[in-house]
Structures are given as C-alpha cells and as structure tokens.
C-alpha positions in Angstrom: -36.7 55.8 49.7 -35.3 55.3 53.1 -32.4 53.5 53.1 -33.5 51.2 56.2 -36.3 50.0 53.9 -36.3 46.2 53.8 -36.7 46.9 49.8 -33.8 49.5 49.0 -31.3 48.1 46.5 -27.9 49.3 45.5 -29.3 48.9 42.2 -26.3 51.4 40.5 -23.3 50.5 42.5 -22.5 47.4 40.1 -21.5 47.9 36.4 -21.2 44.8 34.2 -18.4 44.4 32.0 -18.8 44.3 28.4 -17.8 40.8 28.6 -20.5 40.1 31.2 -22.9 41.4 29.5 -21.6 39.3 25.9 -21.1 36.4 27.2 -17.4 35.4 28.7 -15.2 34.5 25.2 -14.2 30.8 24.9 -11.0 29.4 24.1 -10.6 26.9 21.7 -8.4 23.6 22.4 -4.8 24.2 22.5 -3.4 21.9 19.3 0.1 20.6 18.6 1.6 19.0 15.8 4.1 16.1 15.8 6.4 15.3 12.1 7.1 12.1 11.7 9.6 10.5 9.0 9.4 6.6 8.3 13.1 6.6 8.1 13.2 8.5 11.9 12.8 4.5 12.9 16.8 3.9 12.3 18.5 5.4 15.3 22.8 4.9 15.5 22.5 1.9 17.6 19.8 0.4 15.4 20.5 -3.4 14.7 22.4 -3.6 11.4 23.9 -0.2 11.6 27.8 0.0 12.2 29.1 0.9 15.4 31.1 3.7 13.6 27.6 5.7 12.4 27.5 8.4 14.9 24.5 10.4 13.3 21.0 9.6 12.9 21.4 11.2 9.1 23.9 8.8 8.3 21.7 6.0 10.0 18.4 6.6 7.7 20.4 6.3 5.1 21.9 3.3 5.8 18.7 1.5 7.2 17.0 0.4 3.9 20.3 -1.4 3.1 21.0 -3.1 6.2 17.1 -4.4 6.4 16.4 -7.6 5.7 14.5 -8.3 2.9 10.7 -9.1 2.6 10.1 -11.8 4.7 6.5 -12.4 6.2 6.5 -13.2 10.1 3.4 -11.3 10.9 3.3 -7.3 10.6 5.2 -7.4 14.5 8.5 -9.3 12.7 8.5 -7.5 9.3 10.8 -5.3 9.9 11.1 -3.7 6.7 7.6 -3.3 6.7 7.1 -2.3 10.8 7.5 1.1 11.3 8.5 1.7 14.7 9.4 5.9 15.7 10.9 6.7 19.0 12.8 9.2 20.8 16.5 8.3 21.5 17.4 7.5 25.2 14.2 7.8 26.4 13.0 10.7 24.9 8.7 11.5 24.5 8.2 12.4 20.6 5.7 15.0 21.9 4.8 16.6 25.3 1.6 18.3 26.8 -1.8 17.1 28.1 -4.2 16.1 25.5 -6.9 13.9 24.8 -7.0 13.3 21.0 -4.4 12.5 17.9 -5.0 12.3 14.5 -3.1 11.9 11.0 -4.3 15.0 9.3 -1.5 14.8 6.6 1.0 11.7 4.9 3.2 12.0 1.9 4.0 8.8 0.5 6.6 7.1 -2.1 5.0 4.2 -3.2 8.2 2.1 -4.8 6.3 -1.4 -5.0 7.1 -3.2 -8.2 4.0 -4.0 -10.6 4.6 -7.5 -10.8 6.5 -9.1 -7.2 7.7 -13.2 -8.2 6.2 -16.1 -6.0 9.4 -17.1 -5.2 10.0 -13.7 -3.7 7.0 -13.1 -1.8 4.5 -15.7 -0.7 1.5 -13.0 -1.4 3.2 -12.5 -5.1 1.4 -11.9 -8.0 3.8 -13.0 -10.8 2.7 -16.8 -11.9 0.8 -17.0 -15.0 -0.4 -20.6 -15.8 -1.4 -21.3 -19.4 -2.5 -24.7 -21.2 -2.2 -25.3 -25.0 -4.5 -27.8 -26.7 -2.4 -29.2 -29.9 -5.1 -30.7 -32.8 -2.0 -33.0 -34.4 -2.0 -35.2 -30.7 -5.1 -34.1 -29.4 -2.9 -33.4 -26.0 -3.3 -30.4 -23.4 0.1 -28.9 -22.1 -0.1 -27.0 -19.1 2.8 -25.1 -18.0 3.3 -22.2 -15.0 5.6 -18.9 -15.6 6.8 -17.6 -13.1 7.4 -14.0 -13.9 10.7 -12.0 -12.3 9.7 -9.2 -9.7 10.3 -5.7 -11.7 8.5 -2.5 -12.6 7.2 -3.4 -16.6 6.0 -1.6 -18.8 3.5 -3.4 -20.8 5.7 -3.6 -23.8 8.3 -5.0 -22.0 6.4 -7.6 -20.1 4.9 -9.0 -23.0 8.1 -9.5 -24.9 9.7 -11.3 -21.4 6.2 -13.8 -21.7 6.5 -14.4 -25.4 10.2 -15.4 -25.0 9.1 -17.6 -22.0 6.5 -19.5 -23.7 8.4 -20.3 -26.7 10.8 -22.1 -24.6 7.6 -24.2 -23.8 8.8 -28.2 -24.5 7.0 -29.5 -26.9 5.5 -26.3 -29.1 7.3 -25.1 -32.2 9.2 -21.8 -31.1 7.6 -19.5 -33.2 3.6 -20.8 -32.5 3.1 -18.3 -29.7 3.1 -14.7 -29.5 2.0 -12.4 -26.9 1.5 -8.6 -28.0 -0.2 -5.4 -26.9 -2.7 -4.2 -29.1 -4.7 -0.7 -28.5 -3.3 -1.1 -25.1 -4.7 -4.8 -24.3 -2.8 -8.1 -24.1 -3.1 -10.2 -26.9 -2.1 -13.9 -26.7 -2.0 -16.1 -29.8 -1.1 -19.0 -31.8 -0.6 -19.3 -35.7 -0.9 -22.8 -35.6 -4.6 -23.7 -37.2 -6.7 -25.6 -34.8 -4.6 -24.7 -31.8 -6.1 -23.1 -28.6 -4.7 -21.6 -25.4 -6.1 -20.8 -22.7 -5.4 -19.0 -19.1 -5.7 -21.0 -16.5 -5.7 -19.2 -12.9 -6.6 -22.2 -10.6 -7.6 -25.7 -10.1 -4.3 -27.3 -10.6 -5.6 -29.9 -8.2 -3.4 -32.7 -10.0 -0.3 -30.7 -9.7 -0.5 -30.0 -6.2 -0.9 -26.5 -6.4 -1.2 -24.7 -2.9 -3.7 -21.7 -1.9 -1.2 -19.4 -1.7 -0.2 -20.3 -5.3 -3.5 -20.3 -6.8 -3.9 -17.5 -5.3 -0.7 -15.7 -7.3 -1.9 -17.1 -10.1 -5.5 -14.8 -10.0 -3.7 -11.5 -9.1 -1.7 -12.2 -12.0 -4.9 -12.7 -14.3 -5.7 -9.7 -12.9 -2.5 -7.8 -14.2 -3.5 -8.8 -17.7 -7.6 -8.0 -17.4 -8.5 -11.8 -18.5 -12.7 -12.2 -19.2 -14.4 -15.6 -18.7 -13.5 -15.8 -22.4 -9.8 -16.6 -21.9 -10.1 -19.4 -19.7 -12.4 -22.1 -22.1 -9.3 -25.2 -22.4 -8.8 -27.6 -25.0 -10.6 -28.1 -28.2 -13.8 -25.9 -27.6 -11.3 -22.5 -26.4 -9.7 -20.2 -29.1 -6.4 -19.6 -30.8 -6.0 -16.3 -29.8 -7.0 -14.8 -26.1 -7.7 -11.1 -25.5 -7.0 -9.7 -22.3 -9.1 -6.0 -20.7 -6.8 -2.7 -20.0 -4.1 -4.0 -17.4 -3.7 -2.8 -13.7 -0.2 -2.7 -14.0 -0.6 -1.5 -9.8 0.2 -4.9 -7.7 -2.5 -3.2 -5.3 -5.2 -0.3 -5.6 -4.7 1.1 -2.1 -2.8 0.9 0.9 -4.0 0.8 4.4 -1.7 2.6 7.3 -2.0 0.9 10.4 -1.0 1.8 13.5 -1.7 -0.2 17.2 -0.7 2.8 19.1 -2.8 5.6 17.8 -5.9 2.8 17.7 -5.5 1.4 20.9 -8.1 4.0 22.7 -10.4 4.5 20.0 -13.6 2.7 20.9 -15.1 2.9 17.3 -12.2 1.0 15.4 -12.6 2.1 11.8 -13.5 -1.5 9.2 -13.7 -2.0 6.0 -15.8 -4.8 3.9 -13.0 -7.3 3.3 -13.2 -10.7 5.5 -10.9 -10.5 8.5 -10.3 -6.6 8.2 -7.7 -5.1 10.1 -9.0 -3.1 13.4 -6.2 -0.7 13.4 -6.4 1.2 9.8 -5.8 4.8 11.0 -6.1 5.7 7.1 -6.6 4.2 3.6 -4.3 6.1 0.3 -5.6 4.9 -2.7 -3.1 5.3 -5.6 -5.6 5.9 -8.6 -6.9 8.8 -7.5 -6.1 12.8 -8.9 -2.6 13.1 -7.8 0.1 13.3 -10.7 3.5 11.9 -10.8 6.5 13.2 -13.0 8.8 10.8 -15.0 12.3 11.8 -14.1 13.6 11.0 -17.6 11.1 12.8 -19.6 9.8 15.6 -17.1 6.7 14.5 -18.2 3.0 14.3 -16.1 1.7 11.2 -15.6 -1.4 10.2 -14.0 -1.2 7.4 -11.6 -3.3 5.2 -12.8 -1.5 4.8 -15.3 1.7 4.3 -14.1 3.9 1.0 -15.4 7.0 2.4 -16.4 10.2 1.6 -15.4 11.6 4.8 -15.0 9.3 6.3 -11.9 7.0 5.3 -8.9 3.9 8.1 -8.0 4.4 10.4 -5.0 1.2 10.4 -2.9 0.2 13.9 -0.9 -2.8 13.5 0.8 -4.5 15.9 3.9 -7.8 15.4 5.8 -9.6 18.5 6.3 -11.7 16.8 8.8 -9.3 14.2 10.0 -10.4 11.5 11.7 -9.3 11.7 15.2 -8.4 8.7 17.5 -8.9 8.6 21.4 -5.9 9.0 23.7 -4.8 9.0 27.3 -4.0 11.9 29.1 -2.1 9.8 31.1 0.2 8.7 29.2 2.9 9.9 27.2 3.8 9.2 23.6 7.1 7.8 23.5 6.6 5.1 20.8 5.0 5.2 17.7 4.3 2.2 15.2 3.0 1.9 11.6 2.7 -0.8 9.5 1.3 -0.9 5.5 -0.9 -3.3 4.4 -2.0 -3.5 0.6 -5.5 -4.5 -0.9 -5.5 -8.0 -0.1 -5.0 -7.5 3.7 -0.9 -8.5 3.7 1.7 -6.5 4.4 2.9 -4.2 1.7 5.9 -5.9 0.0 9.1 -3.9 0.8 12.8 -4.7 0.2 16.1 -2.4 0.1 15.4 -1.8 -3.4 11.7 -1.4 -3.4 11.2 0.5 -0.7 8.2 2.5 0.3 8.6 4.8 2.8 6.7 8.3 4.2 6.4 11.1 6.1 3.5 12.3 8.0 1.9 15.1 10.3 -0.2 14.4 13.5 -2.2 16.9 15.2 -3.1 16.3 18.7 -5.6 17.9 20.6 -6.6 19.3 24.2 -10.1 17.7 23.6 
C-alpha cells in the first residue's frame, strides 16, 4: 500500500505492554495502625501526679491511685472512668492522610466488683429488701441490707446475709438462714407459720427513691428471684428459692468514644431506651474466652466467674471491623473513651477496682 494512502496505518510500530494488555495492577489502600493503652492517659504533669515524676512509666502507675474515686458527673467529669489519650506537648498520636479508623482489636481487664454498695455508687446494685410476716403478732417487718461492695463468692455472700438478717430487731437470731444449695440461694425460716419474702420495689411508705428501687432489682437479679419469692405476709412461704446467680454486676460493656463517632453518619444503636450514639464496640463478658485463677492455675469460664481471687481478661478482634468515618483534614491528636455497662451508666471504677485496656486502631487511606 502506498504510504500517501489516506488509509495506511502504522499498525506494527506500537507494542502493548503486558500490563496494557492485563489491565494496569491496582494498589490497595495504604493502612496504619495506632496502640493505644488506657493508662497512656497519665502524662508527668497529669493533675494528681507529683511534680517529682519525671517518666510517663512511673506516671501510669501512679494514676489509678491519685484518681478520685467513682463519682458520677456525667461520662465528661468521670475521670476515672474518661479515658482521654494524647500526645505530650502537642504531639499527633498518628500521622498520614486517611479517610477511615476503626478498633479492630481491645484487650480488657474487667476488675468491677460483683456486688458495688448503694452508698458507694448511686447505680449500685447491693440493697436487698426483705419483709418477714410473724404468725405469733400477725405483723410484717420490712427491713433493707445494704450489702458492702466486694468480689463474693456465693458462699461467702450468703454467710455475710445470714449474719445480717439475724441482727434483724425483733426475729429470734437463729430464725433465718440463707444457704446455697445445688448452686441456688436458699432463704428460710424454721419458725412454723413464718414467711419471708423479697421485696425489690414499692417502698412507697418509706420514701424510697428511683435510684434505690432501682438497686434493689439488680440485686434480685444477683440472686435469680422468680415471681415466687416476692408473695408478702401470710399467703408467701417459709422458705424462698432463688435461680443460678449472675454473680456479673453487668453482662456487657459498651466502649464509647465521641472522637472516632463524630464523622460517622450511621451512628451504631442498640435496643435500650436512650441508647448511647457513640458505642464504637460492645464486649460481652460471658462469651468463650477463659480466665485463669492466680491461686489455683486453674481455667475458669467467665460466666462463671465470682471468686475472690481473679477478674476475666477479655481478648477480642474484628475480622471485619467496623470502620468509622474520618476527616482527612484533620489530625488525631486527642483520643477519648469512656465505658458504659448494661444499664447505660458509666462502668464503676475506683483505684482498687479498676478496669482498664489496651487497644489497636487501624486506619485507612479509604
């Protein structure tokens, strides 16, 4: 063909690649991962810690002392319960451009006590009320325990009740017992024609709040009480049974965080009244992970756990975590978490019952 033809082509002067002819490889989003510790929050020149700490190691292990106790001012002004991570002087916790963060991995050491007092902690759950019908006067006694904060073992909080309630004014000492039988609360009397019953609420004439009625039901719940136990005065029964006990003040915790949720435009709920918008995960404490009872070596599984001796370790990781919006704009300086149990307060936390994690984030390009 002539080459001044208006239809010659240069048809073999171009070789594709073999990536041209594939298809041009694609790269997958560049990832990062940022390590956090709960206990990262106490800094040298945190408030409470000495002037003369001059190393952040010496610092975290100071902090849980030095923090005030449980005291509820909203999750903002609980500080033992706010977990606020920053860099010192200024310093991003992690750099780079991306556009998503998630917590793909948390390791926590749950050290809440089974049983927290009312007078400790408004959202307690250690006040058992109990009436006793006598036959001889025909009388009802009502009378509210309120049980110390501790870590029982059944055993050990049945024999603190039954010492209790024989102090009860009024009943013979040795009337009342309170046992565990094949694992269940048992209480009784041996006094014929007597009945007691458990009564969780209602105290109308005694001027019982909400908040204390309240305590009174998660304690019923402690001991697994039926419709059965709560029948007062002449019609109820001389001996109450109670169900296996939850010796866990709360099935799950919720970790929240206002940071990672604040670009998220589907905030993750949950079916409780007046949920929290800024759950970034949920650990529940009864599920397949073990712990090991320092004294004994032995394997416990958590849901069983109400001994005195250890509190379970939670490991948990999300192979499809659930990432959270952020801006590329901005840079993460500040981080803030804050633990909330079942019934939508803030985890009870003090210097001696302290739960406190560590946790990966991944963050992502896209």
């Amino acid at each position: 063909m002539d080459v001044g033809n208006k239809d010659f082509r240069f048809t073999k002067l171009h070789y594709e690649s073999k990536e041209e002819k594939e298809g041009k490889p694609q790269r997958d989003p560049a990832r990062a991962e940022l390590h956090i510790d709960s206990l990262d929050r106490y800094h040298t020149n945190s408030p409470g810690i000495a002037a003369t700490v001059q190393t952040q190691q010496l610092a975290k292990l100071l902090g849980p002392i030095v923090t005030p106790n449980a005291t509820y001012l909203g999750a903002q002004g609980y500080t033992g319960n706010n977990f606020v991570i920053s860099g010192k002087n200024s310093r991003n916790l992690i750099y780079g451009y991306f556009e998503r963060i998630a917590l793909t991995q948390i390791q926590m050491f749950y050290r809440c006590p089974n049983v927290i007092s009312a007078n400790d902690w408004q959202f307690g759950n250690g006040l058992l009320y109990l009436s006793y019908y006598q036959l001889s006067s025909t009388t009802t006694l009502t009378r509210g325990f309120n049980i110390p904060t501790d870590n029982y073992t059944p055993t050990a909080l049945a024999a603190y009740l039954q010492a209790q309630v024989r102090l009860w004014p009024g009943l013979t000492p040795t009337a009342f017992t309170v046992q565990i039988v094949n694992g269940q609360f048992v209480f009784s009397t041996n006094v014929a024609g007597d009945t007691i019953a458990a009564t969780p609420y209602g105290f109308a004439a005694l001027g019982l709040s909400e908040i204390l009625n309240t305590a009174a039901l998660r304690t019923a719940k402690i001991f697994g009480f039926g419709a059965d136990a709560y029948v007062p005065g002449a019609g109820g029964s001389g001996t109450i049974f109670g169900r296996t006990p939850n010796l866990l003040y709360t099935d799950y915790i919720d970790v929240c965080s206002t940071t990672l949720s604040k670009y998220k435009r589907v905030k993750d709920t949950n079916s409780t009244d007046g949920a929290l918008q800024e759950v970034i995960c949920r650990i529940y404490l009864t599920g397949n992970n073990t712990s090991t009872d320092p004294l004994t070596n032995s394997v416990v599984a958590n849901n069983t756990t109400n001994s005195l001796t250890f509190f379970p370790k939670i490991n948990t990781s999300w192979i499809t975590p659930n990432f959270n919006k952020w801006s590329v704009e901005e840079a993460l300086s500040t981080l803030d978490f804050q633990l909330y149990d079942m019934y939508g307060n803030p985890l009870y936390w003090t210097s001696v019952f302290n739960t406190e994690f560590q946790c990966t984030l991944t963050v992502s390009e896209t």
